[in-house]
mmJSON file of the N, C-alpha and C atoms, coordinates in Angstrom:
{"data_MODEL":{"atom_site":{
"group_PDB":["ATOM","ATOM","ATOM","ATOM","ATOM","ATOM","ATOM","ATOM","ATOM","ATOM","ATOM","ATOM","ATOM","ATOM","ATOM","ATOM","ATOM","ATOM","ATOM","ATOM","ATOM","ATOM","ATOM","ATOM","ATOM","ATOM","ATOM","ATOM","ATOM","ATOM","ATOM","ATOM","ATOM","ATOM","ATOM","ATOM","ATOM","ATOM","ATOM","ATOM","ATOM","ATOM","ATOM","ATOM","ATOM","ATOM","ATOM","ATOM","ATOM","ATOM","ATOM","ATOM","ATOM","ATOM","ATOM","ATOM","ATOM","ATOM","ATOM","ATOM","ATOM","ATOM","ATOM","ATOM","ATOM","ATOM","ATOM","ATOM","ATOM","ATOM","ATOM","ATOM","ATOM","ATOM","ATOM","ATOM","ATOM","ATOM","ATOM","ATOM","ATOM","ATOM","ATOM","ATOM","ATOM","ATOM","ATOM","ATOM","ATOM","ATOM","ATOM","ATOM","ATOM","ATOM","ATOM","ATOM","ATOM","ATOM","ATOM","ATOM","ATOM","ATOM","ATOM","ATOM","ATOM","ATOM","ATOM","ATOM","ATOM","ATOM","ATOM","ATOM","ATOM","ATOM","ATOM","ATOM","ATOM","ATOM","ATOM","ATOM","ATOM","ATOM","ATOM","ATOM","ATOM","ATOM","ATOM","ATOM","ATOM","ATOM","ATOM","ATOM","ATOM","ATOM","ATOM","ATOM","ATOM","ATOM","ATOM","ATOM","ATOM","ATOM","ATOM","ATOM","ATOM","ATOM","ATOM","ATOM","ATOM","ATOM","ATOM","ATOM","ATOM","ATOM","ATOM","ATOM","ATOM","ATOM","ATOM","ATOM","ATOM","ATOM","ATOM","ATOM","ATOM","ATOM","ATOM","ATOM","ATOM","ATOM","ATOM","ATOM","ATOM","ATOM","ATOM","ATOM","ATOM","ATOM","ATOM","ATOM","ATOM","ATOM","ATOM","ATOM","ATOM","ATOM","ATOM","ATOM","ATOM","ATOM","ATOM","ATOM","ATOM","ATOM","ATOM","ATOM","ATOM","ATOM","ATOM","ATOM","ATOM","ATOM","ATOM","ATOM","ATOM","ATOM","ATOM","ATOM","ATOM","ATOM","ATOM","ATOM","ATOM","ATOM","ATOM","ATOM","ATOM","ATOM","ATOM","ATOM","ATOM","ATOM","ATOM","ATOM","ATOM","ATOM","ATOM","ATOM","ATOM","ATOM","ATOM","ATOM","ATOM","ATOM","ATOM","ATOM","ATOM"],
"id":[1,2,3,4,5,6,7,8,9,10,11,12,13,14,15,16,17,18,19,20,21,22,23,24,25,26,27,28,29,30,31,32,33,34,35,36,37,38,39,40,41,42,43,44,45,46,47,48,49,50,51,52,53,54,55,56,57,58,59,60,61,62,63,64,65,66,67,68,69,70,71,72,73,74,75,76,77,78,79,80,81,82,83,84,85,86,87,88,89,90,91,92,93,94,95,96,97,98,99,100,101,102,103,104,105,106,107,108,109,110,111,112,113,114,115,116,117,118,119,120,121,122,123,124,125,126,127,128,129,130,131,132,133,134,135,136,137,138,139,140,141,142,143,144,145,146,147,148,149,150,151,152,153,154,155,156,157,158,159,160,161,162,163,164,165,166,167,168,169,170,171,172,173,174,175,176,177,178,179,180,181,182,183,184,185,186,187,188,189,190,191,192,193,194,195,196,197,198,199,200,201,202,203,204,205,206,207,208,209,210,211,212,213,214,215,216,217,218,219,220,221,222,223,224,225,226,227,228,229,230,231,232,233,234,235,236,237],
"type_symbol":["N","C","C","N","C","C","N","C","C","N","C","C","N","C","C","N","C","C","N","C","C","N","C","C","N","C","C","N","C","C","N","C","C","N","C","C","N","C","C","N","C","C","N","C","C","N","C","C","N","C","C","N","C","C","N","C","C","N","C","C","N","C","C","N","C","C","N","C","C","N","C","C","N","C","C","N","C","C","N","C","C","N","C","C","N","C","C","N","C","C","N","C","C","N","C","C","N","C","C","N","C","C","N","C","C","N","C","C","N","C","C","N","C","C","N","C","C","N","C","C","N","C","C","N","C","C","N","C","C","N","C","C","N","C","C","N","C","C","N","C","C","N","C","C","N","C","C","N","C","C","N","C","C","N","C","C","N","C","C","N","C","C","N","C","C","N","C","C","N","C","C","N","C","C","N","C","C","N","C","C","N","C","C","N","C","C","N","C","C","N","C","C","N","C","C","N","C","C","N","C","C","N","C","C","N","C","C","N","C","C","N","C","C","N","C","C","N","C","C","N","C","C","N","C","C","N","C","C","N","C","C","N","C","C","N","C","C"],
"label_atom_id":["N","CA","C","N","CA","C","N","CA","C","N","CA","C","N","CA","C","N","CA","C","N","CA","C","N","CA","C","N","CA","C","N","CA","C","N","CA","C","N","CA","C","N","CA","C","N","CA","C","N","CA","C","N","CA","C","N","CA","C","N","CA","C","N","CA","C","N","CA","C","N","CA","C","N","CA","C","N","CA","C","N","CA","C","N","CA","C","N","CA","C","N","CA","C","N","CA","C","N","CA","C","N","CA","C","N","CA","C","N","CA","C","N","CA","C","N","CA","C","N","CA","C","N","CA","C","N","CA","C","N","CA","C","N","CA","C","N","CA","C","N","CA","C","N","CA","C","N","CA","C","N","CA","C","N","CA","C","N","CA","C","N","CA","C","N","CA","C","N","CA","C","N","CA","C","N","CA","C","N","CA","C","N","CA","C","N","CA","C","N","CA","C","N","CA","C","N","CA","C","N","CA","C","N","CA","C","N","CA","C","N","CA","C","N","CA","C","N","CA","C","N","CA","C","N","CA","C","N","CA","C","N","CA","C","N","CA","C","N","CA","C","N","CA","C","N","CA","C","N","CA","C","N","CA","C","N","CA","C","N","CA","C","N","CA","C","N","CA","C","N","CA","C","N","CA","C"],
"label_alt_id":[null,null,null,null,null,null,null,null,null,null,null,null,null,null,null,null,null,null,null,null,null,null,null,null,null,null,null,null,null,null,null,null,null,null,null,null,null,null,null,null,null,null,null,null,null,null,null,null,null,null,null,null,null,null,null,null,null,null,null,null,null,null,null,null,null,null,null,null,null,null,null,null,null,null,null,null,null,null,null,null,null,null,null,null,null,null,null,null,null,null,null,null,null,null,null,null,null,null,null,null,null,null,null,null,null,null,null,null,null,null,null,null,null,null,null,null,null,null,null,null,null,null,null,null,null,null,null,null,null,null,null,null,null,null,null,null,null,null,null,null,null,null,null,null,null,null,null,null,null,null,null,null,null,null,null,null,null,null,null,null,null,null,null,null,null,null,null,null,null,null,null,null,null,null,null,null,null,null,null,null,null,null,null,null,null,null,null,null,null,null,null,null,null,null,null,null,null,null,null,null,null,null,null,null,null,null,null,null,null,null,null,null,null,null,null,null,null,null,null,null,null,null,null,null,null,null,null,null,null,null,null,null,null,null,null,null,null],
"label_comp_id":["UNK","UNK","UNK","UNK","UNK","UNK","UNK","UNK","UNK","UNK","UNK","UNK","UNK","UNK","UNK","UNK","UNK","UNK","UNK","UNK","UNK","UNK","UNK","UNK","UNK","UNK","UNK","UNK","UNK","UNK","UNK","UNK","UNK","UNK","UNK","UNK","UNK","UNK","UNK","UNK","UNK","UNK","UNK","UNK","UNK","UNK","UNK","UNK","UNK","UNK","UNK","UNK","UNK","UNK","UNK","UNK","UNK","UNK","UNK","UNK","UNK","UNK","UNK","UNK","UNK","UNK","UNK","UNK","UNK","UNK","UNK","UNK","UNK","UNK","UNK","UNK","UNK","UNK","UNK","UNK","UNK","UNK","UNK","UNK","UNK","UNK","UNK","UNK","UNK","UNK","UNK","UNK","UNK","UNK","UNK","UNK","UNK","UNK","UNK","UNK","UNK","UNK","UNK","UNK","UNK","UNK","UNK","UNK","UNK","UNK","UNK","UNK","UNK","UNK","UNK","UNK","UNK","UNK","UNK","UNK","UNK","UNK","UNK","UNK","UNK","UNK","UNK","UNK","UNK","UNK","UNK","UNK","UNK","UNK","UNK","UNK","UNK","UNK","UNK","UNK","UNK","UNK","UNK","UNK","UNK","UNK","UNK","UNK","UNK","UNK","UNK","UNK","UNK","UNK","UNK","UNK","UNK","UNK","UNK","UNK","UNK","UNK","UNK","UNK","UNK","UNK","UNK","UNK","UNK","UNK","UNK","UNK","UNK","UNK","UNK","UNK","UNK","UNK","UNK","UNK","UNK","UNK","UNK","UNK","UNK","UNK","UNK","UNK","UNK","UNK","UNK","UNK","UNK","UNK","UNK","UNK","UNK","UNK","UNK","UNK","UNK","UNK","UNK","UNK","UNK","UNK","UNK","UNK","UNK","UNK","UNK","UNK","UNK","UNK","UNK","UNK","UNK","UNK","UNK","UNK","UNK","UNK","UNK","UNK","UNK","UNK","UNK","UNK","UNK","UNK","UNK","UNK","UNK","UNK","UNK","UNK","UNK"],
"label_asym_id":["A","A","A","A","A","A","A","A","A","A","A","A","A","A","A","A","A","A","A","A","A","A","A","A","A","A","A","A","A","A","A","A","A","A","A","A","A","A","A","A","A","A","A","A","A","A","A","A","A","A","A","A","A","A","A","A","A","A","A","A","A","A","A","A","A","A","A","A","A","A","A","A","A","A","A","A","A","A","A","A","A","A","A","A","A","A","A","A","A","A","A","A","A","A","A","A","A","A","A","A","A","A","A","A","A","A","A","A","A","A","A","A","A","A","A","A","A","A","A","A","A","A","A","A","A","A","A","A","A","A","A","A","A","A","A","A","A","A","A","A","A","A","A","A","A","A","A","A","A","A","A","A","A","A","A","A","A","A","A","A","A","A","A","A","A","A","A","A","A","A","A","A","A","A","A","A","A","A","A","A","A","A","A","A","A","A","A","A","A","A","A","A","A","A","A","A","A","A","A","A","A","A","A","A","A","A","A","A","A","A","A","A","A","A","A","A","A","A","A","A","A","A","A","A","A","A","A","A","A","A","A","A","A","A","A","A","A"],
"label_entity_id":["1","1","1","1","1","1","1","1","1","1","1","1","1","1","1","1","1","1","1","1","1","1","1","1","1","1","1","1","1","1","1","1","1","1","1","1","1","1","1","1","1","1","1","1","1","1","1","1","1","1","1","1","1","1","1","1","1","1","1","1","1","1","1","1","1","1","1","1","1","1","1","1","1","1","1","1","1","1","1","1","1","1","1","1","1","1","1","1","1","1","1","1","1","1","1","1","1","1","1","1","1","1","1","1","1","1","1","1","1","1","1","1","1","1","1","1","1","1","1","1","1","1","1","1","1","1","1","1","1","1","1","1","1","1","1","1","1","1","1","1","1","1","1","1","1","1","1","1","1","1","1","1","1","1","1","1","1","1","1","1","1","1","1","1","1","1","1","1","1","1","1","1","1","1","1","1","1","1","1","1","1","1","1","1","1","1","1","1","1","1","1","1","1","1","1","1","1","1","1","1","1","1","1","1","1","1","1","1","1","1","1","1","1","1","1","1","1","1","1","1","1","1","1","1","1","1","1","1","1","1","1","1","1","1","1","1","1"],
"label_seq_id":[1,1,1,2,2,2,3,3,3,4,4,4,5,5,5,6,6,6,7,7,7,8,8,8,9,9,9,10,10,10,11,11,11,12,12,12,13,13,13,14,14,14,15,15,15,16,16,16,17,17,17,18,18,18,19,19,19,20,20,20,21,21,21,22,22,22,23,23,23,24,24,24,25,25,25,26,26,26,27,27,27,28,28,28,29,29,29,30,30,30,31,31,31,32,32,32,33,33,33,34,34,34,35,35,35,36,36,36,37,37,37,38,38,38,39,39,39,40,40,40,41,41,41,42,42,42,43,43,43,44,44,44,45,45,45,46,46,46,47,47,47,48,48,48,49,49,49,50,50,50,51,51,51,52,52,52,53,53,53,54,54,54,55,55,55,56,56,56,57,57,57,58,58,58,59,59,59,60,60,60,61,61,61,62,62,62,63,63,63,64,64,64,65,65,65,66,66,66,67,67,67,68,68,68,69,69,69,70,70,70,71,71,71,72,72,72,73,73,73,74,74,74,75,75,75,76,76,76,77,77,77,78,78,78,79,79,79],
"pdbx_PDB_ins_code":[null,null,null,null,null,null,null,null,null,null,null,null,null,null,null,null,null,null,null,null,null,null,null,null,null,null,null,null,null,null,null,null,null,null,null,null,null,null,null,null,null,null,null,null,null,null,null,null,null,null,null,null,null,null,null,null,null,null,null,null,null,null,null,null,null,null,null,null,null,null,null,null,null,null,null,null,null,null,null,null,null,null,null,null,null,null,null,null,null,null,null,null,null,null,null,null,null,null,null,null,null,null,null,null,null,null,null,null,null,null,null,null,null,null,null,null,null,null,null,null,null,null,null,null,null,null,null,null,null,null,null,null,null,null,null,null,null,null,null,null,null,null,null,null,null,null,null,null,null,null,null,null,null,null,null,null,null,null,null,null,null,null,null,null,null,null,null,null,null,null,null,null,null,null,null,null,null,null,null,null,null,null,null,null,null,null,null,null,null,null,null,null,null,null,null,null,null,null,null,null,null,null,null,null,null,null,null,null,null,null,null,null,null,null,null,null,null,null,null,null,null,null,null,null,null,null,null,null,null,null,null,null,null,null,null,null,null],
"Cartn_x":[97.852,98.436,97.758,97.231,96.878,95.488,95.016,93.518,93.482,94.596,94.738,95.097,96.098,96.337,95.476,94.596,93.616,92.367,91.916,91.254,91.668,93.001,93.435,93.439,93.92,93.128,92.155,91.032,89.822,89.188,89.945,89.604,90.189,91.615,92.191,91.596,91.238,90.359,88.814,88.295,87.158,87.437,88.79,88.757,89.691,90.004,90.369,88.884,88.219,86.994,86.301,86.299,85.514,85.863,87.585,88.324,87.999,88.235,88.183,87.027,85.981,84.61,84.453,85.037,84.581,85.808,86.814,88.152,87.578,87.19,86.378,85.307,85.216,83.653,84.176,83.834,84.483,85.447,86.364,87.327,87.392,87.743,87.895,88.283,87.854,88.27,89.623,90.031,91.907,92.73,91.869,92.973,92.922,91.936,91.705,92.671,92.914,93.95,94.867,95.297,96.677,96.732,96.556,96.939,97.382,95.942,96.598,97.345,97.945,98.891,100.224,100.365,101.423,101.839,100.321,100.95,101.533,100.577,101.317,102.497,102.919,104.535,105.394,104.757,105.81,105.665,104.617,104.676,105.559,105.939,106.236,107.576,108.109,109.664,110.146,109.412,109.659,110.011,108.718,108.968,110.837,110.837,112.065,113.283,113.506,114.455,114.521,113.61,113.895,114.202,113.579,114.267,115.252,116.282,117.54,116.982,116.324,116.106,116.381,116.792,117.346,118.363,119.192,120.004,119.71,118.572,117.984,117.433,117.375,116.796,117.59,119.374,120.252,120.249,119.173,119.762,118.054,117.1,115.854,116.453,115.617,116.057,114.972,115.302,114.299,113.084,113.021,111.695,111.405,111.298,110.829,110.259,111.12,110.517,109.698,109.497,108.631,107.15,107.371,106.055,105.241,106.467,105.968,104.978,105.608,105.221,104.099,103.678,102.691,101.304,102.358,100.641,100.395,101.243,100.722,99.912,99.92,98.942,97.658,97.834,96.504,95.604,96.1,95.239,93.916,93.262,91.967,91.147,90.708,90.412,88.913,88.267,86.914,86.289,85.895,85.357,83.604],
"Cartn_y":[25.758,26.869,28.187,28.2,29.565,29.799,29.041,28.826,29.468,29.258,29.698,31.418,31.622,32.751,33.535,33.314,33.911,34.166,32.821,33.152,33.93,34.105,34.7,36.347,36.631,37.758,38.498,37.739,37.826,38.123,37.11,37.693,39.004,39.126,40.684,41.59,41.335,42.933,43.251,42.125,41.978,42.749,42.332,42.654,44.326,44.72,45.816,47.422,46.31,47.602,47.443,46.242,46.097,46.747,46.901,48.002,49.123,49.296,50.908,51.875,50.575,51.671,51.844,50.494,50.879,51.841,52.15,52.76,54.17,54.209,55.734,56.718,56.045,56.386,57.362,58.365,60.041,60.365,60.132,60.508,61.234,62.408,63.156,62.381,62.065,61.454,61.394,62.685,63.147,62.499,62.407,62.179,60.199,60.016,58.832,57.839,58.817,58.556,58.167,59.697,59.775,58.93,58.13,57.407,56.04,55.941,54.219,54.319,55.513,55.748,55.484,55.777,55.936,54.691,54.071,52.517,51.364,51.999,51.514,51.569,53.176,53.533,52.804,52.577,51.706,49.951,49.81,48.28,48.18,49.204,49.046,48.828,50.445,50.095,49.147,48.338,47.079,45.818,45.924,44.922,45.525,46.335,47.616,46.714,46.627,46.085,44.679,43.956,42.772,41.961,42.806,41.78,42.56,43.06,43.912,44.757,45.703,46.326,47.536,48.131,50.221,50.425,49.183,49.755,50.096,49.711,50.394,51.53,52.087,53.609,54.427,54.222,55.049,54.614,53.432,53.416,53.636,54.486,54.851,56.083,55.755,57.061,58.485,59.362,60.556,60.4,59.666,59.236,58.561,57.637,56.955,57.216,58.21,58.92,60.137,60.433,61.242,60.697,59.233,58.716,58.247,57.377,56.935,58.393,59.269,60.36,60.627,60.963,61.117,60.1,59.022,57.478,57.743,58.162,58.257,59.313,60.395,62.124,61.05,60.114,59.754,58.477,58.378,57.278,58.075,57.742,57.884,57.031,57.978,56.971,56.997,56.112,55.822,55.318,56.389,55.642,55.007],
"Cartn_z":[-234.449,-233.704,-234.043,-235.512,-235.609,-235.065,-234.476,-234.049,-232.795,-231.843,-230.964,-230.515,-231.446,-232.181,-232.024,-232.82,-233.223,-232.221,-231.52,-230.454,-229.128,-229.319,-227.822,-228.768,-229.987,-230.551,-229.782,-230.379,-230.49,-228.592,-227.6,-226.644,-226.053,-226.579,-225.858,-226.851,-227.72,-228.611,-227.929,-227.33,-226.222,-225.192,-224.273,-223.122,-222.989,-224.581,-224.407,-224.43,-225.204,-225.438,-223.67,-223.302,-222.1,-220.85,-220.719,-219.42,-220.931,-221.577,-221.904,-221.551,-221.476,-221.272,-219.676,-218.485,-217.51,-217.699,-217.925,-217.219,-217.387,-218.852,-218.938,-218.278,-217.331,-216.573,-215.778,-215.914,-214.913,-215.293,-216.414,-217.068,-218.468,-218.188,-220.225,-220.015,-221.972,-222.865,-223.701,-223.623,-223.849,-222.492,-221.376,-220.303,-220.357,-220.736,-221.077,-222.17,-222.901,-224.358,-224.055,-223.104,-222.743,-222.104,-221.123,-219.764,-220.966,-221.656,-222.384,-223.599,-224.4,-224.786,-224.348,-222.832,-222.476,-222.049,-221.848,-221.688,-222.798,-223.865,-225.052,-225.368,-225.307,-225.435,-224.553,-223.466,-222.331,-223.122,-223.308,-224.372,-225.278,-226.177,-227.182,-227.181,-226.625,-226.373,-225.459,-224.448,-223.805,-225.051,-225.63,-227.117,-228.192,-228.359,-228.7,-228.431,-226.976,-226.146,-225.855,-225.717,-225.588,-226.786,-227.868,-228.914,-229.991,-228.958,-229.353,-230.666,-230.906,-231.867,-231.697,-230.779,-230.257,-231.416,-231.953,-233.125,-234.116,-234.767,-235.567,-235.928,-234.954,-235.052,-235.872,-235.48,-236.609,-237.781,-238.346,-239.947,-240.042,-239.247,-240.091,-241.196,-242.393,-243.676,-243.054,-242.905,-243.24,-243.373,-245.032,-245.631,-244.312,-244.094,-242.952,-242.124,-241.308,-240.562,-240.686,-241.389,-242.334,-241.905,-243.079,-243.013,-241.645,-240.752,-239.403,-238.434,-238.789,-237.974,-238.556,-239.441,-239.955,-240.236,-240.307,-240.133,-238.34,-237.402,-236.133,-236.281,-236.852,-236.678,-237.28,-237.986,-238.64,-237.776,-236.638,-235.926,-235.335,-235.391,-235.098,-234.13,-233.051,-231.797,-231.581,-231.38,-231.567,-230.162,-229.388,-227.686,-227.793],
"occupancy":[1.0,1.0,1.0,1.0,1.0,1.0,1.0,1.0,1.0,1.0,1.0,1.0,1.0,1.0,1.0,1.0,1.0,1.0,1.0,1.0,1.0,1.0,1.0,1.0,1.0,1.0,1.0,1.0,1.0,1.0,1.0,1.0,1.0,1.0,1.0,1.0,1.0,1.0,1.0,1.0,1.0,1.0,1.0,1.0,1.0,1.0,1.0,1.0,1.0,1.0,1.0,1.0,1.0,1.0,1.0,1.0,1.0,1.0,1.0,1.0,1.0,1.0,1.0,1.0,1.0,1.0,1.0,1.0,1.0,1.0,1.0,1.0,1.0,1.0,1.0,1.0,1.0,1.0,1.0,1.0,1.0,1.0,1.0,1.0,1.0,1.0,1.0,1.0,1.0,1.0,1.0,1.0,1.0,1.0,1.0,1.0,1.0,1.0,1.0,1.0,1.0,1.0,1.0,1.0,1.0,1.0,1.0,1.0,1.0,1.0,1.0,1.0,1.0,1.0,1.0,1.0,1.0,1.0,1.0,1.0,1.0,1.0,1.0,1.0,1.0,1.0,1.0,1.0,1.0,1.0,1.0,1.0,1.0,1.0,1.0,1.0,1.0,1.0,1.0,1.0,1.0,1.0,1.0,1.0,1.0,1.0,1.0,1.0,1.0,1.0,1.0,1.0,1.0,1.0,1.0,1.0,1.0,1.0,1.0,1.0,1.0,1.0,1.0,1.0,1.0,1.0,1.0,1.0,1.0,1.0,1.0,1.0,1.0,1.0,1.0,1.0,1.0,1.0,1.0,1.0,1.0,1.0,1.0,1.0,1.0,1.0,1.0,1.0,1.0,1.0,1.0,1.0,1.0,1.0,1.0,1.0,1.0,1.0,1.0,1.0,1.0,1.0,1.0,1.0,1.0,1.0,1.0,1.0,1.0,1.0,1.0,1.0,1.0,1.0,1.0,1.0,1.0,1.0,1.0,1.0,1.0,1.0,1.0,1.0,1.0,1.0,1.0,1.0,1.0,1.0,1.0,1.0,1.0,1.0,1.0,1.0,1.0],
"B_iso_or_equiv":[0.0,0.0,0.0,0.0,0.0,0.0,0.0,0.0,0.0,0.0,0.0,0.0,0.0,0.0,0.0,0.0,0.0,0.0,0.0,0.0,0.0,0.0,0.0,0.0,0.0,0.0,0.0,0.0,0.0,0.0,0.0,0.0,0.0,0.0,0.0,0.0,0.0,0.0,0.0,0.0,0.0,0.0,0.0,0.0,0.0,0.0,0.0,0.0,0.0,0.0,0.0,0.0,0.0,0.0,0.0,0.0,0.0,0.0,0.0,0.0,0.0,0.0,0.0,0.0,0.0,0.0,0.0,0.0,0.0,0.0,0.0,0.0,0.0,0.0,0.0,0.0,0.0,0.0,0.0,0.0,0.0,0.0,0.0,0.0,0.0,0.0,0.0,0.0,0.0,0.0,0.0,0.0,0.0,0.0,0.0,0.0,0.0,0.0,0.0,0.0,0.0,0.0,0.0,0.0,0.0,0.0,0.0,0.0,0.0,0.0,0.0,0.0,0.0,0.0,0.0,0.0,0.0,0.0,0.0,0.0,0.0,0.0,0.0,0.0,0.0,0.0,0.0,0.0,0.0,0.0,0.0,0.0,0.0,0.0,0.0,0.0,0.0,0.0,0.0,0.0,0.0,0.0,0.0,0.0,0.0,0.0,0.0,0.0,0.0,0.0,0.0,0.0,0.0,0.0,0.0,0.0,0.0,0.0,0.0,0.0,0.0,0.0,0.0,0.0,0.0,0.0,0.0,0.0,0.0,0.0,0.0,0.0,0.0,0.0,0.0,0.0,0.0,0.0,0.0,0.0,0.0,0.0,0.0,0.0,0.0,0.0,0.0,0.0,0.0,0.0,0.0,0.0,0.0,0.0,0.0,0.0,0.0,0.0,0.0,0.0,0.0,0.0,0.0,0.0,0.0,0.0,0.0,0.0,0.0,0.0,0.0,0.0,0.0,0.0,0.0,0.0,0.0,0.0,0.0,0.0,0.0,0.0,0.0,0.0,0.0,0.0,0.0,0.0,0.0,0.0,0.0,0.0,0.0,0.0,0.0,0.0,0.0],
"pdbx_formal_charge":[null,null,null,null,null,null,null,null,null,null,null,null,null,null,null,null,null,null,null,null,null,null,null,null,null,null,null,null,null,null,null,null,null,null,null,null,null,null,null,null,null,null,null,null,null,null,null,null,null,null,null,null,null,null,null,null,null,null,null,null,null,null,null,null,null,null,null,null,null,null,null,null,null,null,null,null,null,null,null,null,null,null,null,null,null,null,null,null,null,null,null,null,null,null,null,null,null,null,null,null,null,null,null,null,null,null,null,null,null,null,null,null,null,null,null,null,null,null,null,null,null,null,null,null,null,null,null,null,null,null,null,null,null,null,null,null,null,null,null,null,null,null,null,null,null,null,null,null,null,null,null,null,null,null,null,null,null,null,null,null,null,null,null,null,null,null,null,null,null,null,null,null,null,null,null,null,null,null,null,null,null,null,null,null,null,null,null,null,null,null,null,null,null,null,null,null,null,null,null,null,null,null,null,null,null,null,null,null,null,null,null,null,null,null,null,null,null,null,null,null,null,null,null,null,null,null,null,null,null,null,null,null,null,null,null,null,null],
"auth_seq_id":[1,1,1,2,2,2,3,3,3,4,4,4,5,5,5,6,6,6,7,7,7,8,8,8,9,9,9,10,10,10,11,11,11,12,12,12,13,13,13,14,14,14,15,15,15,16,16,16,17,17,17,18,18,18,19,19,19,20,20,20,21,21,21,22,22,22,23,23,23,24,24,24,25,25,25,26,26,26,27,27,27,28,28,28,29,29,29,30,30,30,31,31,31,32,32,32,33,33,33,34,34,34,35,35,35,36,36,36,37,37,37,38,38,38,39,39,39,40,40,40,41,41,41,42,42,42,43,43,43,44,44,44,45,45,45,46,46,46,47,47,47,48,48,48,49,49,49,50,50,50,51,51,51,52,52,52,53,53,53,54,54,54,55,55,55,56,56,56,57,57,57,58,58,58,59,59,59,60,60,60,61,61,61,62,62,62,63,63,63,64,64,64,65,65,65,66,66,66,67,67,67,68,68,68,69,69,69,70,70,70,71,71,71,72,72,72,73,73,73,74,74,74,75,75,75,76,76,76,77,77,77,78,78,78,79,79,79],
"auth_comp_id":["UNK","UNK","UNK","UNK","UNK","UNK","UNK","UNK","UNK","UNK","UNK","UNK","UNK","UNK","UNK","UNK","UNK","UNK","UNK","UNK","UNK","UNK","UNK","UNK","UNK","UNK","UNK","UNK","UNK","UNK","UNK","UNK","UNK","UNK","UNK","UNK","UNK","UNK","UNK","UNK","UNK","UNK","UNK","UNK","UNK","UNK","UNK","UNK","UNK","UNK","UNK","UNK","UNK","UNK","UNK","UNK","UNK","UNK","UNK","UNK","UNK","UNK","UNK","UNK","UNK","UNK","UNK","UNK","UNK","UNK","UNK","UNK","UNK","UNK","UNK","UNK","UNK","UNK","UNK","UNK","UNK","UNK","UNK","UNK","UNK","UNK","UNK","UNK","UNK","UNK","UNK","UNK","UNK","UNK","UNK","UNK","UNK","UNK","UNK","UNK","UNK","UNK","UNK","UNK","UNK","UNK","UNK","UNK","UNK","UNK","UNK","UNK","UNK","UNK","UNK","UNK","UNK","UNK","UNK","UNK","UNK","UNK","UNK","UNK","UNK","UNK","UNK","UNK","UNK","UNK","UNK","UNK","UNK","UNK","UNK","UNK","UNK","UNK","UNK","UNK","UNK","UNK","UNK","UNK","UNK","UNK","UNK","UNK","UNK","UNK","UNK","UNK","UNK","UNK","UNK","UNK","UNK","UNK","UNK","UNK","UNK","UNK","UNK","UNK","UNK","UNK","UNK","UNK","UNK","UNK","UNK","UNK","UNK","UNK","UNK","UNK","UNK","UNK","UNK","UNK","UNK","UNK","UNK","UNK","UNK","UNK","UNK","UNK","UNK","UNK","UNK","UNK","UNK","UNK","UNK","UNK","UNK","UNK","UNK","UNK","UNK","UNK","UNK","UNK","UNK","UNK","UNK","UNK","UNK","UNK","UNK","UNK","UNK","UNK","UNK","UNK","UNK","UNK","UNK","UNK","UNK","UNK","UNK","UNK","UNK","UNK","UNK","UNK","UNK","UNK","UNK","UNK","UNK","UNK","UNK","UNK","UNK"],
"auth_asym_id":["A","A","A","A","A","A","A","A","A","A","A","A","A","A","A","A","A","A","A","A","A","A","A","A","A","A","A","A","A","A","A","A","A","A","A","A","A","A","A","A","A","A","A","A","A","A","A","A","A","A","A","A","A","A","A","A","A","A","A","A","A","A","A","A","A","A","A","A","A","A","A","A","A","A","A","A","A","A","A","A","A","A","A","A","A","A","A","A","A","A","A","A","A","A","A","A","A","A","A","A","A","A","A","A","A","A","A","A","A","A","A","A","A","A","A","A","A","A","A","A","A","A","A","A","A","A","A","A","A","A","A","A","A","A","A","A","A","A","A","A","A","A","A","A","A","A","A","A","A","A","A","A","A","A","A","A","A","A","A","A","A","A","A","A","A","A","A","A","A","A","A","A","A","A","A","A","A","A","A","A","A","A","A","A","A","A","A","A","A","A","A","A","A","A","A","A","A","A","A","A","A","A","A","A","A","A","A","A","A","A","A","A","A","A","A","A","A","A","A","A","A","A","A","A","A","A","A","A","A","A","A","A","A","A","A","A","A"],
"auth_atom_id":["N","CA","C","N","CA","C","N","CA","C","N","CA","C","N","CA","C","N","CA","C","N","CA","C","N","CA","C","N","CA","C","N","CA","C","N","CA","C","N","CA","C","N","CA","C","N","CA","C","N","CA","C","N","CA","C","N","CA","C","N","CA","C","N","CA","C","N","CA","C","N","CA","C","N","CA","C","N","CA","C","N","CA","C","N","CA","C","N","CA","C","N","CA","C","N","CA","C","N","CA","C","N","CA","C","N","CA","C","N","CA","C","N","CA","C","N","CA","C","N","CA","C","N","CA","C","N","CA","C","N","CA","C","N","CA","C","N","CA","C","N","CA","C","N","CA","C","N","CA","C","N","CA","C","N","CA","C","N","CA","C","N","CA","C","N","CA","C","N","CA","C","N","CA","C","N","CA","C","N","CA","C","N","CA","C","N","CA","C","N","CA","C","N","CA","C","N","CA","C","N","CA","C","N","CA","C","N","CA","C","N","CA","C","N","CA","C","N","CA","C","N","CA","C","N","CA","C","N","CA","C","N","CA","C","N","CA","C","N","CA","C","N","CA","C","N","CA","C","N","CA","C","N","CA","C","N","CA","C","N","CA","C","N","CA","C","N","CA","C","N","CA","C","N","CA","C"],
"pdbx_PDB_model_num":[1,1,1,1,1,1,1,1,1,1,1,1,1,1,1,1,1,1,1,1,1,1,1,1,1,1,1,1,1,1,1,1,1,1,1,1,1,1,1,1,1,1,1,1,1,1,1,1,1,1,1,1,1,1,1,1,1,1,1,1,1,1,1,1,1,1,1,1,1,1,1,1,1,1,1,1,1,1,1,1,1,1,1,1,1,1,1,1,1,1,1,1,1,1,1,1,1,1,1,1,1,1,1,1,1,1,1,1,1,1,1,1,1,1,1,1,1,1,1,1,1,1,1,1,1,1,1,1,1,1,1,1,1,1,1,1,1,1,1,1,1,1,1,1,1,1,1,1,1,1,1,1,1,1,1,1,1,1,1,1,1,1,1,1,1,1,1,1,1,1,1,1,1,1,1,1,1,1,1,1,1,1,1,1,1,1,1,1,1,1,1,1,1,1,1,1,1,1,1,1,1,1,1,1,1,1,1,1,1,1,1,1,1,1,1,1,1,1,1,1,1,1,1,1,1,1,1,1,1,1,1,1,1,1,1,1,1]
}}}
């Protein structure tokens, strides 16, 4: 199983650099971000919700959120 895993990995980390470069073609690069950011954010909290997790948000500590906010200021995007 993990073979598979792994190869279907290996092809969406392919086919994400491969739309990123055509998607980029006549597009800043900030507007570029933004667009697949936002699709991420729509991924994520889809993932959020389907596997009942919105309750959790009231027992994040401070610290927590502290840190989360701050490992996001630190992503670094590489076109």
């Amino acid at each position: 199983m993990w073979f598979w895993l792994a190869l279907g990995s290996a092809v969406f980390a392919a086919m994400t650099s491969t739309l990123a470069k055509v998607g980029i073609e006549g597009v800043g690069s900030n507007l570029a971000a933004a667009i697949r950011t936002m699709v991420v954010l729509i991924m994520a909290w889809g993932m959020v919700f389907i596997t009942h997790q919105q309750d959790g948000i009231r027992s994040i500590s401070q610290k927590n959120w502290l840190f989360l906010i701050l490992s996001g200021f630190s992503i670094k995007r590489y076109w």
